[in-house]
Structures are given as C-alpha cells and as structure tokens.
C-alpha positions in Angstrom: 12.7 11.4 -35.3 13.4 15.0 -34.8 15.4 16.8 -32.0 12.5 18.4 -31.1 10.5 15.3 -31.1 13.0 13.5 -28.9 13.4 16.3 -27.0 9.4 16.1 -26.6 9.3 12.3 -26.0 11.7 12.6 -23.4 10.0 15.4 -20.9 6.7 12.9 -21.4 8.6 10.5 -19.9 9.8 12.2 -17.0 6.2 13.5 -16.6 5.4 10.0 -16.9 7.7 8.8 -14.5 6.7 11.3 -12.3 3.1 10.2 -12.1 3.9 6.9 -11.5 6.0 7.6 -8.5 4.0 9.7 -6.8 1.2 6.7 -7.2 3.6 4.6 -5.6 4.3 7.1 -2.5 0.8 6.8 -1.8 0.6 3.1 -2.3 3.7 2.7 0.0 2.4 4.8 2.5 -1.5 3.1 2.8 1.2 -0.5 3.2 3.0 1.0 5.7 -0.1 2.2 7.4 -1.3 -1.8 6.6 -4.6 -0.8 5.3 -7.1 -0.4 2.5 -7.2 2.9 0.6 -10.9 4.3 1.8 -13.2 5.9 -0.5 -11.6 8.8 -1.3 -8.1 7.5 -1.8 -9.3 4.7 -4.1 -11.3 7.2 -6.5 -8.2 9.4 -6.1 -5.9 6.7 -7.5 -8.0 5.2 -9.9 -8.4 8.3 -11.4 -4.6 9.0 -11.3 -4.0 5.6 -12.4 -6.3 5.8 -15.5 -4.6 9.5 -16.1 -1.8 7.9 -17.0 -2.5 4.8 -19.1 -4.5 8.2 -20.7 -0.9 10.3 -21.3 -2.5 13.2 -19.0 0.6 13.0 -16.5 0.2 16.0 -14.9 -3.3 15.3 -14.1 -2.6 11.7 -12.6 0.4 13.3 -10.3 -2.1 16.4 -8.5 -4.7 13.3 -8.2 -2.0 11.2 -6.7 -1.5 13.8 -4.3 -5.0 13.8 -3.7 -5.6 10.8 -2.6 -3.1 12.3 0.5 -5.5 14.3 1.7 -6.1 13.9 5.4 -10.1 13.0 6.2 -10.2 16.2 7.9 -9.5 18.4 4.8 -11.3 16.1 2.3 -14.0 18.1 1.2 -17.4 17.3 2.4 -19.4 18.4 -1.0 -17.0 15.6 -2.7 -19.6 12.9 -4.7 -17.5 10.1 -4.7 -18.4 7.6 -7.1 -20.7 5.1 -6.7 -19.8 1.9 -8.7 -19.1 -1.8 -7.4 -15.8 -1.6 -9.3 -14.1 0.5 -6.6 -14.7 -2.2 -3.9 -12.3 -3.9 -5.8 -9.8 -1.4 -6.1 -7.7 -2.4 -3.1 -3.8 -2.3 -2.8 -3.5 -5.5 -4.7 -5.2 -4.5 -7.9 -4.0 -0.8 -7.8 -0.4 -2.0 -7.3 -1.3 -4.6 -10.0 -2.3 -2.1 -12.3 0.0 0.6 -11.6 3.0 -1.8 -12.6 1.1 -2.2 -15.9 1.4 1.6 -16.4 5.0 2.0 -15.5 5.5 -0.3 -18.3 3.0 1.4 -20.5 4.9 3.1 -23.6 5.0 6.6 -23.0 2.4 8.7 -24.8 3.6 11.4 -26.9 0.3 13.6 -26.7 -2.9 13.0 -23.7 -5.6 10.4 -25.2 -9.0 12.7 -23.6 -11.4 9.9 -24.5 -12.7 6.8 -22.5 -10.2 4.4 -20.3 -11.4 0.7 -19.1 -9.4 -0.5 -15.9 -10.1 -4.1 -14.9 -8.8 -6.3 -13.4 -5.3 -6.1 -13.8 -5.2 -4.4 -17.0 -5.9 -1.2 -18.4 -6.8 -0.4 -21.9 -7.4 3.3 -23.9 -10.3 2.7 -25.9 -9.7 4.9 -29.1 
C-alpha cells in the first residue's frame, strides 16, 4: 500500500471514529435521560448509524448531531418516516448495532447504494 493510501486509510478512520462517537454521545445522553429516543432521534440515528456501515462518515456525524436537536427547534415540515422498523429501534438495538459498526472495517471510499439494518446487524448491499 502506498503512503498516500495509508495516509488515506488513516483520516477514514478518524472520520470513522468520529461518527461513531458522536452516535454514542447521543446514545449516552437518551440513558442518562432513562428513555427511549422519540421519533425524530431514532430516524436521526438510524440514519447516522447506516451512514456509517455505508463509509459516508461525515454524513452519519451532522445526523448524529441531529438527532440532539431540542423538540422545539425540530423542524415542523420534517416527514419522519413511517415504517414499523423504527418502533424497534430503541436504545437496545441502536447500541447493538452501533457496536457492530465500530467494529466494521473502515471503508476506504462511501458505498451510496442500499443499506439493510436489522436486528442487530447491518449489511451494505452491493
């Protein structure tokens, strides 16, 4: 491998790394709270979850930090989705799955196309 490829490699990883820790603020913080993430915080980190497992790091960080937004500043025209799979998606299976990322080999270039969370696992479909 080249310099320049380890050299590229490397700042993924901290982008990476990144992600994943602001994912965990926000999951710390909704246990320290000792609730559910509502609506908007679970789309939030689902989205920033499946970010990464998609090598889009800086995407899944500024949805992490979405998913801080207070109620009062979320906006109102927001669709949220509507899908049985984010009833799920409560601390357990977010923390679950976000574990699986951090463990996720780091990927050298974003993966744009489809992403299947499930339970407990998260898969890029090529």
């Amino acid at each position: 491998m080249s310099p320049a490829d380890e050299l590229h490699l490397q700042q993924r990883k901290i982008e990476k790394d990144t992600a994943t820790d602001e994912i965990a603020v926000t999951l710390n913080r909704l246990m320290g709270e000792q609730r559910e993430p509502d609506p908007w915080e679970r789309v939030c980190l689902v989205r920033a979850l499946s970010e990464v497992f998609s090598g889009c790091y800086s995407l899944a960080m500024t949805d992490a930090r979405l998913a801080l937004t207070p109620p009062d500043q979320q906006t109102p025209l927001a669709t949220l989705a509507v899908d049985p799979f984010f009833d799920r998606c409560d601390l357990q299976l977010l923390s679950r799955v976000l574990r699986a990322a951090i463990v996720e080999p780091v990927q050298r270039f974003p993966h744009l196309g489809p992403v299947e969370l499930t339970d407990g696992d998260a898969r890029v479909n090529p």
